[in-house]
C-alpha positions in Angstrom: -4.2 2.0 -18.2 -4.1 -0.5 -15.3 -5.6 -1.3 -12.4 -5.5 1.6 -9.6 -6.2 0.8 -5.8 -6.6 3.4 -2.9 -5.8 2.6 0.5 -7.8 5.0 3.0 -6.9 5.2 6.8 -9.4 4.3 8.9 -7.1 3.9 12.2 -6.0 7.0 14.7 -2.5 5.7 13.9 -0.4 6.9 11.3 0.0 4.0 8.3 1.8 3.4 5.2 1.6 1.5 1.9 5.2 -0.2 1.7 6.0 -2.6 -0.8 7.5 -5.7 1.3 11.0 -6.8 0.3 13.1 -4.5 -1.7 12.6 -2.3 -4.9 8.8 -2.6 -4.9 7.1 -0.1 -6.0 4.7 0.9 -3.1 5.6 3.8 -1.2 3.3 6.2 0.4 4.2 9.0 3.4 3.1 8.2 6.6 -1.0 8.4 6.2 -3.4 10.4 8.9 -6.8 9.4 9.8 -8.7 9.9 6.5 -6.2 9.8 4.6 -5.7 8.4 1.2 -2.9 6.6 -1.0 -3.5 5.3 -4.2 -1.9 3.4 -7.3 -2.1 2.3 -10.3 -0.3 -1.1 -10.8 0.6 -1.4 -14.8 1.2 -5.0 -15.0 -0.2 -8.4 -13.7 1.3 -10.5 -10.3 0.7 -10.4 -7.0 1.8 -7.4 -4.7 3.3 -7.7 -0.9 3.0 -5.0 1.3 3.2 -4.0 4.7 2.9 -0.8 6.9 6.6 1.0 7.4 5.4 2.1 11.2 3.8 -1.4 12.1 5.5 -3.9 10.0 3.0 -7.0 11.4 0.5 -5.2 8.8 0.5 -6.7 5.9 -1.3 -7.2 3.2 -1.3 -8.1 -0.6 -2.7 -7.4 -3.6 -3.5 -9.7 -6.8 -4.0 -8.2 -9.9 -5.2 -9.9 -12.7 
């Protein structure tokens, strides 16, 4: 049980899910147009991320 987010490329460029900083638990492959990464985070906090190819994207997620 948790709370599980998915992550869908809408860009031409290749993206990934990367958890910023190390041994985070966010790692998809390199995503395609269309494509799709999910997960399910297990326990409350707030979650850094950023793409692996373009690391000025960022992002986070909050879960309660």
């Amino acid at each position: 049980m948790g709370t599980t987010v998915t992550w869908t490329n809408q860009d031409t460029d290749a993206h990934t899910v990367t958890s910023a900083g190390s041994g985070g638990s966010l790692h998809s492959a390199a995503m395609a147009t269309h494509a799709t990464y999910s997960y399910t985070f297990s326990k409350p906090g707030t979650y850094a991320y950023l793409c692996a190819i373009h690391p000025f994207m960022t992002g986070t997620v909050e879960v309660a």
